[in-house]
C-alpha positions in Angstrom: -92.1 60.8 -146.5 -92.2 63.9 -144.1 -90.7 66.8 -144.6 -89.3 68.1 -141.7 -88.4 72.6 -142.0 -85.6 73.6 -140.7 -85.8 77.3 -139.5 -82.2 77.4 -138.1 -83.4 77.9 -134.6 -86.0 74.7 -134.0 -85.9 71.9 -132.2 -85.2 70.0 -135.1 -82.7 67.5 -133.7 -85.3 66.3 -131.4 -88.3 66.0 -133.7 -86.1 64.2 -136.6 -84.5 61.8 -134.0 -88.5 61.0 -132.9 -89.3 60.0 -136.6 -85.9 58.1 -137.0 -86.5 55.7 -133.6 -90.4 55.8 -134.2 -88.8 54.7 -138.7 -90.8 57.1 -140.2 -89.6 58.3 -143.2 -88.3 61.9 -143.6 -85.9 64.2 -144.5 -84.8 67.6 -143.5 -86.0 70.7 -145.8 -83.8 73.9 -145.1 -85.6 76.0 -147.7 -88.4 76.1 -150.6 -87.3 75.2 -154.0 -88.7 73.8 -157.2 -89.6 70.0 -156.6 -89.8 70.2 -153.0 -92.7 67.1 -151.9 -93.6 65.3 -149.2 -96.4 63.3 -148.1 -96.7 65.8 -145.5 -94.6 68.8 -143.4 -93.4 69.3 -139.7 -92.8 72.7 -139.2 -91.0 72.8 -135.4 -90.0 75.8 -133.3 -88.3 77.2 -130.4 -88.2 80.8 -129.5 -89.5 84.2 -130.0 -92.1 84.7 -132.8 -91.1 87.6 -134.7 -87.6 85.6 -135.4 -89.3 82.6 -136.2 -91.1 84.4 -138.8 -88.7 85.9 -140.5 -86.5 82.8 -140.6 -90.1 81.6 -142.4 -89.9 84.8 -145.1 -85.9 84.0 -145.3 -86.0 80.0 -146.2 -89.5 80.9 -148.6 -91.4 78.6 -146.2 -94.1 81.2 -146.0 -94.8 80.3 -149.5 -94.3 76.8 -149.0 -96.5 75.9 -146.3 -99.7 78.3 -147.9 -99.0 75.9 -151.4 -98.8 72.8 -149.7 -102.1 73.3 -147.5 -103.7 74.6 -151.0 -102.4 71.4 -152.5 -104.1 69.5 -149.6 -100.8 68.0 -148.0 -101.0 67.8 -144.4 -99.4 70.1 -142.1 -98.3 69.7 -138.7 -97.1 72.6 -136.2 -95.1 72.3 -132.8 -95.3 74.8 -130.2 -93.9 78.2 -131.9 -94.3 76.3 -135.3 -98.5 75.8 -134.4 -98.0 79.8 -133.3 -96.7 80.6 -136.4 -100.0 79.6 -138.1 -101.9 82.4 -136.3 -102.7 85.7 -137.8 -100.5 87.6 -135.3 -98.3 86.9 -132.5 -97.7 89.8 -129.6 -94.3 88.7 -128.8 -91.7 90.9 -128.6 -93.2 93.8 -130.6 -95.1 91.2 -132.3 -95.6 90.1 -136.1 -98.0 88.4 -138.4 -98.3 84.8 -138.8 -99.0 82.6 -141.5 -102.9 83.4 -141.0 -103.3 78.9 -141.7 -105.7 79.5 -138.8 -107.9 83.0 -137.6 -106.8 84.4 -134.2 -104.0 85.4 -132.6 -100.7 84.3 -129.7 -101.0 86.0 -126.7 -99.0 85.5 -123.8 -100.5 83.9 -120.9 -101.4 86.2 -117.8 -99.4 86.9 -114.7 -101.3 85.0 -112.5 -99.7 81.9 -113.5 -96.1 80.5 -113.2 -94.0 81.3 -116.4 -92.3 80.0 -118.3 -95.0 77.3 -118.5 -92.6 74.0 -118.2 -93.6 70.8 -117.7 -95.8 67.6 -118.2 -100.4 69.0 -118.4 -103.0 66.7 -119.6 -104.1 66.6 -122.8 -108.5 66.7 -123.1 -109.4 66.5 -126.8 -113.1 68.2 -127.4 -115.9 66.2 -127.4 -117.5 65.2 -131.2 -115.7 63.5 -134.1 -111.9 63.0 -133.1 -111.0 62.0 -136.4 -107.7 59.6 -137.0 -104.8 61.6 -135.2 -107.1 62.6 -132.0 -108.2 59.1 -131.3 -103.9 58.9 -130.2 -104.9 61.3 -127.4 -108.0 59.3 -126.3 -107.5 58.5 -122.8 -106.3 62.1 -122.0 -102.3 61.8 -121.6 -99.8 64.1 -120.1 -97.9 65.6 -122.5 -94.4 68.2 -122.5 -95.2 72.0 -122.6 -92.4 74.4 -122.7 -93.9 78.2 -123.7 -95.1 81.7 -122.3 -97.7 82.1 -125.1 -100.9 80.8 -126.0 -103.4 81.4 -129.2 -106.4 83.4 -128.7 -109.2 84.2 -130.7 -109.7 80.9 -132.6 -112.6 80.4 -135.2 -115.0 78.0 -134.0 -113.9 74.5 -134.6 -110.3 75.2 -134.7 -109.9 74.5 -130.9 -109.7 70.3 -131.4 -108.0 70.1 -127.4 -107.1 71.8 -124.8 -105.2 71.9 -121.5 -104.2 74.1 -117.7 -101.5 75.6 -116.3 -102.5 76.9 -112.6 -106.0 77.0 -113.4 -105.8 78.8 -116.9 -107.0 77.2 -119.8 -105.9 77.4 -123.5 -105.4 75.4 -126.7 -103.4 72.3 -126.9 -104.3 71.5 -130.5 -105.7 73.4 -133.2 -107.0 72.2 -136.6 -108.6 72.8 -139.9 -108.8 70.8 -142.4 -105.7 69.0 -143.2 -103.5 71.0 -140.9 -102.8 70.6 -137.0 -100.7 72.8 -134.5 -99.7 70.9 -130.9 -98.9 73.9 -128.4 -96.7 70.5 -126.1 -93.7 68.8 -127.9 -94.7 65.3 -128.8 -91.0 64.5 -130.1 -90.4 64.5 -126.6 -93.7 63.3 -124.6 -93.2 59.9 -124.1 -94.7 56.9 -125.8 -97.7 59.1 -125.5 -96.2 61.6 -127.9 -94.8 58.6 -130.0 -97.7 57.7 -130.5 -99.5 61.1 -131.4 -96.5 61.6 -134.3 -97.2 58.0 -135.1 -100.5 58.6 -136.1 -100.1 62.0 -138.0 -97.7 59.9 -140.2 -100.3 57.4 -140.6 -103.1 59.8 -141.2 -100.7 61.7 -144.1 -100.2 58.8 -145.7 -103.7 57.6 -146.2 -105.2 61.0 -147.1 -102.4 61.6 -149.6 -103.1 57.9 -151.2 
Protein backbone atom coordinates (compact mmCIF):
# COMPACT_ATOMS: atom_id res chain seq x y z
CA UNK A 1 0.00 0.00 0.00
CA UNK A 2 1.28 3.64 -0.96
CA UNK A 3 0.47 6.43 0.63
CA UNK A 4 -0.07 9.08 -1.64
CA UNK A 5 0.09 13.11 0.42
CA UNK A 6 -2.01 15.38 -0.57
CA UNK A 7 -0.78 19.05 -0.17
CA UNK A 8 -3.94 20.59 -1.60
CA UNK A 9 -2.11 22.05 -4.54
CA UNK A 10 -0.26 18.68 -6.16
CA UNK A 11 -0.78 16.87 -9.00
CA UNK A 12 -2.40 14.41 -7.15
CA UNK A 13 -5.15 13.35 -9.55
CA UNK A 14 -2.52 12.47 -12.00
CA UNK A 15 -0.20 10.42 -9.84
CA UNK A 16 -3.18 8.47 -8.09
CA UNK A 17 -4.80 7.76 -11.52
CA UNK A 18 -1.10 6.23 -12.56
CA UNK A 19 -1.19 3.82 -9.54
CA UNK A 20 -4.95 2.94 -10.16
CA UNK A 21 -4.35 1.90 -14.23
CA UNK A 22 -0.77 0.68 -13.33
CA UNK A 23 -3.32 -1.56 -9.82
CA UNK A 24 -1.05 -0.56 -7.38
CA UNK A 25 -2.44 -0.28 -4.20
CA UNK A 26 -2.88 3.18 -2.46
CA UNK A 27 -4.76 5.54 -0.86
CA UNK A 28 -4.75 9.21 -0.45
CA UNK A 29 -3.25 10.74 2.95
CA UNK A 30 -4.49 14.48 3.47
CA UNK A 31 -2.65 14.91 6.78
CA UNK A 32 -0.51 13.04 9.62
CA UNK A 33 -2.37 11.32 12.33
CA UNK A 34 -1.89 8.46 14.80
CA UNK A 35 -1.88 5.15 12.72
CA UNK A 36 -0.94 6.59 9.59
CA UNK A 37 1.17 3.36 7.51
CA UNK A 38 2.05 2.50 4.33
CA UNK A 39 4.51 0.38 2.74
CA UNK A 40 5.80 3.46 1.35
CA UNK A 41 4.91 7.50 0.55
CA UNK A 42 4.46 9.63 -2.75
CA UNK A 43 4.81 12.96 -1.84
CA UNK A 44 3.78 15.03 -5.35
CA UNK A 45 3.91 18.71 -6.19
CA UNK A 46 3.15 21.54 -8.39
CA UNK A 47 4.11 25.04 -7.76
CA UNK A 48 6.13 27.52 -5.83
CA UNK A 49 8.14 26.14 -2.94
CA UNK A 50 7.62 28.30 -0.11
CA UNK A 51 3.69 27.33 -0.43
CA UNK A 52 4.44 23.89 -0.80
CA UNK A 53 6.20 24.00 2.38
CA UNK A 54 3.96 25.35 4.44
CA UNK A 55 1.09 23.17 3.11
CA UNK A 56 3.91 20.49 4.47
CA UNK A 57 3.98 22.29 8.26
CA UNK A 58 -0.07 22.70 7.83
CA UNK A 59 -1.06 18.87 7.10
CA UNK A 60 2.05 17.75 9.88
CA UNK A 61 3.74 15.99 6.85
CA UNK A 62 6.98 17.62 7.83
CA UNK A 63 6.86 15.28 10.75
CA UNK A 64 5.65 12.55 8.82
CA UNK A 65 7.96 12.16 6.12
CA UNK A 66 11.30 12.74 8.78
CA UNK A 67 9.48 9.53 10.92
CA UNK A 68 8.78 7.41 8.15
CA UNK A 69 12.44 7.71 6.55
CA UNK A 70 13.65 7.09 10.35
CA UNK A 71 11.41 4.09 10.32
CA UNK A 72 13.02 3.04 7.03
CA UNK A 73 9.81 3.28 4.75
CA UNK A 74 10.61 4.32 1.39
CA UNK A 75 10.01 7.67 0.12
CA UNK A 76 9.50 8.97 -3.19
CA UNK A 77 9.47 12.72 -4.33
CA UNK A 78 8.07 14.32 -7.70
CA UNK A 79 9.29 17.42 -9.11
CA UNK A 80 8.52 20.20 -6.28
CA UNK A 81 7.85 17.16 -3.88
CA UNK A 82 11.83 15.87 -4.68
CA UNK A 83 12.56 19.97 -4.05
CA UNK A 84 10.93 19.90 -1.00
CA UNK A 85 13.58 17.43 0.33
CA UNK A 86 16.38 19.99 -0.07
CA UNK A 87 17.68 22.14 2.71
CA UNK A 88 16.48 25.32 1.10
CA UNK A 89 14.70 26.46 -1.93
CA UNK A 90 15.34 30.17 -3.42
CA UNK A 91 11.98 30.53 -4.83
CA UNK A 92 10.01 33.30 -4.32
CA UNK A 93 11.83 34.66 -1.23
CA UNK A 94 12.76 31.22 -0.57
CA UNK A 95 12.33 28.63 2.52
CA UNK A 96 13.78 25.64 4.02
CA UNK A 97 13.14 22.23 2.98
CA UNK A 98 12.76 19.07 4.57
CA UNK A 99 16.82 18.78 4.70
CA UNK A 100 15.95 14.52 3.55
CA UNK A 101 18.90 15.43 1.28
CA UNK A 102 22.05 18.32 1.76
CA UNK A 103 21.90 21.03 -0.86
CA UNK A 104 19.77 23.39 -2.13
CA UNK A 105 16.84 24.48 -5.36
CA UNK A 106 18.02 26.95 -7.38
CA UNK A 107 16.53 28.15 -10.43
CA UNK A 108 18.08 27.42 -13.62
CA UNK A 109 20.00 30.30 -15.39
CA UNK A 110 18.79 32.68 -18.06
CA UNK A 111 20.49 31.29 -20.71
CA UNK A 112 18.03 28.62 -21.15
CA UNK A 113 14.32 28.58 -22.28
CA UNK A 114 12.01 28.68 -19.16
CA UNK A 115 9.74 27.32 -18.03
CA UNK A 116 11.63 24.10 -18.80
CA UNK A 117 8.60 21.99 -20.47
CA UNK A 118 8.87 19.09 -22.21
CA UNK A 119 10.05 15.40 -22.85
CA UNK A 120 14.75 15.17 -21.84
CA UNK A 121 16.44 11.96 -21.57
CA UNK A 122 16.99 10.42 -18.62
CA UNK A 123 21.08 9.07 -18.00
CA UNK A 124 21.23 7.24 -14.67
CA UNK A 125 25.09 7.49 -13.21
CA UNK A 126 27.32 4.90 -13.90
CA UNK A 127 27.98 2.09 -10.69
CA UNK A 128 25.36 0.08 -8.83
CA UNK A 129 21.80 1.13 -10.22
CA UNK A 130 20.10 -0.71 -7.63
CA UNK A 131 16.30 -2.07 -8.27
CA UNK A 132 14.31 1.19 -9.24
CA UNK A 133 17.24 2.62 -11.60
CA UNK A 134 17.56 -0.55 -13.64
CA UNK A 135 13.57 0.93 -15.01
CA UNK A 136 15.62 3.79 -16.53
CA UNK A 137 18.30 1.54 -18.13
CA UNK A 138 18.19 2.28 -21.62
CA UNK A 139 18.09 6.05 -21.05
CA UNK A 140 14.27 7.15 -21.72
CA UNK A 141 12.71 10.44 -22.32
CA UNK A 142 10.86 11.44 -19.68
CA UNK A 143 8.16 14.72 -18.79
CA UNK A 144 9.80 17.83 -17.20
CA UNK A 145 7.68 20.71 -16.24
CA UNK A 146 9.87 23.26 -13.73
CA UNK A 147 12.14 26.52 -13.52
CA UNK A 148 14.28 25.11 -10.65
CA UNK A 149 16.83 22.67 -10.12
CA UNK A 150 18.79 21.30 -6.80
CA UNK A 151 22.20 22.39 -6.31
CA UNK A 152 24.71 21.52 -4.02
CA UNK A 153 24.16 17.77 -3.57
CA UNK A 154 26.28 15.48 -1.27
CA UNK A 155 28.19 13.16 -3.11
CA UNK A 156 26.19 10.15 -4.01
CA UNK A 157 22.89 11.76 -3.93
CA UNK A 158 22.99 12.72 -7.71
CA UNK A 159 21.76 8.82 -8.92
CA UNK A 160 20.74 10.65 -12.78
CA UNK A 161 20.71 13.41 -14.50
CA UNK A 162 19.54 15.19 -17.64
CA UNK A 163 19.73 18.88 -20.24
CA UNK A 164 17.80 21.45 -21.10
CA UNK A 165 19.67 23.75 -23.82
CA UNK A 166 22.95 22.53 -22.90
CA UNK A 167 22.58 22.88 -18.98
CA UNK A 168 22.78 20.00 -16.92
CA UNK A 169 21.14 19.09 -13.50
CA UNK A 170 19.68 16.30 -11.46
CA UNK A 171 16.95 14.14 -12.57
CA UNK A 172 16.97 11.82 -9.60
CA UNK A 173 18.32 12.04 -6.31
CA UNK A 174 18.67 9.37 -3.53
CA UNK A 175 19.82 8.20 -0.18
CA UNK A 176 19.10 5.48 1.27
CA UNK A 177 15.54 4.50 1.07
CA UNK A 178 14.29 7.73 -0.33
CA UNK A 179 14.26 9.01 -4.07
CA UNK A 180 13.22 12.48 -5.59
CA UNK A 181 12.45 12.44 -9.75
CA UNK A 182 12.77 16.27 -10.83
CA UNK A 183 10.22 14.80 -14.45
CA UNK A 184 6.72 13.50 -13.69
CA UNK A 185 6.66 9.78 -14.18
CA UNK A 186 2.63 9.65 -13.61
CA UNK A 187 2.70 11.16 -16.83
CA UNK A 188 5.87 9.92 -18.93
CA UNK A 189 4.64 7.18 -20.76
CA UNK A 190 5.12 3.47 -20.37
CA UNK A 191 8.56 4.59 -19.54
CA UNK A 192 7.30 6.39 -16.39
CA UNK A 193 4.92 3.41 -15.81
CA UNK A 194 7.36 1.60 -15.54
CA UNK A 195 9.76 3.76 -13.26
CA UNK A 196 6.53 3.95 -10.56
CA UNK A 197 6.12 0.29 -11.20
CA UNK A 198 9.26 -0.47 -9.92
CA UNK A 199 9.37 1.90 -6.77
CA UNK A 200 6.27 -0.07 -5.81
CA UNK A 201 8.07 -3.22 -6.29
CA UNK A 202 11.14 -2.15 -4.62
CA UNK A 203 8.88 -0.81 -1.31
CA UNK A 204 7.39 -3.81 -1.11
CA UNK A 205 10.38 -6.07 -0.84
CA UNK A 206 12.49 -3.87 1.38
CA UNK A 207 9.51 -3.47 3.74
CA UNK A 208 9.01 -7.48 3.74
Amino acid sequence: MIGVLNLGLSNLSSVTDCLARLEIPHRVVDRDAPGIDADAFILPGVGAFPAGRERLAERGFDVLLPRAVAAGVPVLGICLGMQLMFQYGEEDGGAEGLGLFEGRVTRLPDSVRLPHIGWNRVQPVKGDAGPVLAALEDEPHMYFVHDYRAEGLSPGTELASTEHDGVRFPAVCGRARVLGVQFHPEKSGPAGARFITAFARWAVEVRA
